[in-house]
C-alpha positions in Angstrom: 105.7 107.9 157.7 109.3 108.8 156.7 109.2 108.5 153.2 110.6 104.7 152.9 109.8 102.8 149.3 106.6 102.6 150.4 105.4 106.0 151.8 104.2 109.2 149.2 107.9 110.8 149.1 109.4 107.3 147.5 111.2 107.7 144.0 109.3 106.9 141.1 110.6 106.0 137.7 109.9 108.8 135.3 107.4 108.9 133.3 108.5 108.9 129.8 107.8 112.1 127.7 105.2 112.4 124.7 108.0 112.0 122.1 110.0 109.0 123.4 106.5 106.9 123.5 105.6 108.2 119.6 109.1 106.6 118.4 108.5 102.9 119.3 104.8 103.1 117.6 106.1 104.7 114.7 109.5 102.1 114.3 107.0 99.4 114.8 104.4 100.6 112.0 107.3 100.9 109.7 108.3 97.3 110.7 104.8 96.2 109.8 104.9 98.1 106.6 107.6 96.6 105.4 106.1 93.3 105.9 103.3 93.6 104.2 104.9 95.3 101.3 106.8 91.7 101.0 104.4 90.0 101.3 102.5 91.8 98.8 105.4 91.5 96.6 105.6 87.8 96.8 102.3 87.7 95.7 102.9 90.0 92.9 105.7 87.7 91.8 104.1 84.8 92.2 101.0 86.6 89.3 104.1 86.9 87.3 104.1 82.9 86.7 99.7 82.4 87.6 97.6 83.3 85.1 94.8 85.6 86.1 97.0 86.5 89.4 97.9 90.2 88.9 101.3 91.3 89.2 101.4 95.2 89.1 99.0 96.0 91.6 100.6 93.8 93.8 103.9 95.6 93.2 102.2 99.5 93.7 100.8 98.2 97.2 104.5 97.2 98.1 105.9 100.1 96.6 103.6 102.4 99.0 104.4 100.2 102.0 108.0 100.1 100.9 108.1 104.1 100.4 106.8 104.6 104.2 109.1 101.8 105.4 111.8 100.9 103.7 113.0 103.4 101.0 115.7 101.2 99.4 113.2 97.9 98.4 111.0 100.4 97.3 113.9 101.2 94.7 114.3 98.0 93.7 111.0 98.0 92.9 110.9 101.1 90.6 114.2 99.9 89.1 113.1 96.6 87.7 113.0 96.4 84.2 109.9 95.0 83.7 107.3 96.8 86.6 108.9 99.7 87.3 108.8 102.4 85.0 105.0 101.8 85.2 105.0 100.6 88.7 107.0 103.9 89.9 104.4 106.6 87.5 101.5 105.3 88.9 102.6 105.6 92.8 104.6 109.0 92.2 102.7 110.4 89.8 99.1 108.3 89.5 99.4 107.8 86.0 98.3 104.4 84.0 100.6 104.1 80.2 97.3 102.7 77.7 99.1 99.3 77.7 98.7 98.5 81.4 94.9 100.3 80.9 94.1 97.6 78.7 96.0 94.8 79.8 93.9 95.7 83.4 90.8 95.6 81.9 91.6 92.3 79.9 92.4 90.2 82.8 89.3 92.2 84.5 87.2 90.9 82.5 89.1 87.6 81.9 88.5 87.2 85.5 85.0 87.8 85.6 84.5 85.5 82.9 86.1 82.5 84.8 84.5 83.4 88.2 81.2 83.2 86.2 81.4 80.3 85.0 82.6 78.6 88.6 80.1 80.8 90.6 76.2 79.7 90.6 74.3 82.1 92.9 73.3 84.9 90.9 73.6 88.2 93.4 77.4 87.0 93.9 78.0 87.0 90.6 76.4 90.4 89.9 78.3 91.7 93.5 81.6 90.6 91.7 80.5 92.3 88.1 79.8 95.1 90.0 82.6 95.2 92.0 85.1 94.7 89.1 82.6 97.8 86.9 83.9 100.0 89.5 87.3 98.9 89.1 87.4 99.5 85.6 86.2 102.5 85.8 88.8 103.2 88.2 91.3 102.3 85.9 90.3 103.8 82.4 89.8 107.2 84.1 93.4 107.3 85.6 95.3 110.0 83.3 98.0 108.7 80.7 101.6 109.5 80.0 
């Protein structure tokens, strides 16, 4: 053999180094991030206008998706006037104000109450009360500014 594009000698394309390969995985994550984060916004800004749909937790999954993806949505988020002083304690500092502890729990409950009612099998609805329990919990033992 003489070492045409065939034989063992021929040229082979490089083989790209650890680093270059981590930079496409990464840019793509970030890319799916972000889209998440809007869509997780929409759906926080659609609870703005349904009753029962939250809004803020919506926005603090965005904002977390946002702050690993795209940095300047995630300040649009923190600067609304509404959301995001509360929005922006929670994800920097993990923080609940009493207003949003009890506004939580109120539509908690509010929305066990309905699904009761619609729900008839018994262990679902004590899997949702249960379920919900734990996310109270959650919530009321979050520190306070």
């Amino acid at each position: 053999m003489t070492g045409d594009a065939q034989g063992p000698t021929a040229a082979r394309p490089a083989t790209p180094e650890p680093s270059d390969m981590a930079e496409p995985r990464r840019s793509h994550a970030a890319r799916l991030l972000r889209w998440v984060g809007i869509g997780l916004l929409a759906l926080g800004t659609v609870g703005i206008f349904v009753p029962l749909l939250p809004t803020t937790i919506f926005w603090i999954l965005a904002a977390v998706c946002f702050g690993r993806s795209d940095p300047r949505l995630q300040a649009w988020i923190f600067s609304h006037h509404r959301f995001g002083p509360g929005v922006e304690a929670f994800v920097r500092r993990g923080v609940l104000s009493r207003r949003m502890k009890v506004a939580a729990v109120i539509g908690i409950l509010t929305s066990f109450t309905i699904s009761a009612f619609l729900v008839a099998d018994m262990r679902v609805r004590f899997l949702v009360g249960g379920i919900l329990a734990c996310v109270i919990l959650y919530v009321v033992t979050r520190p306070e500014e």
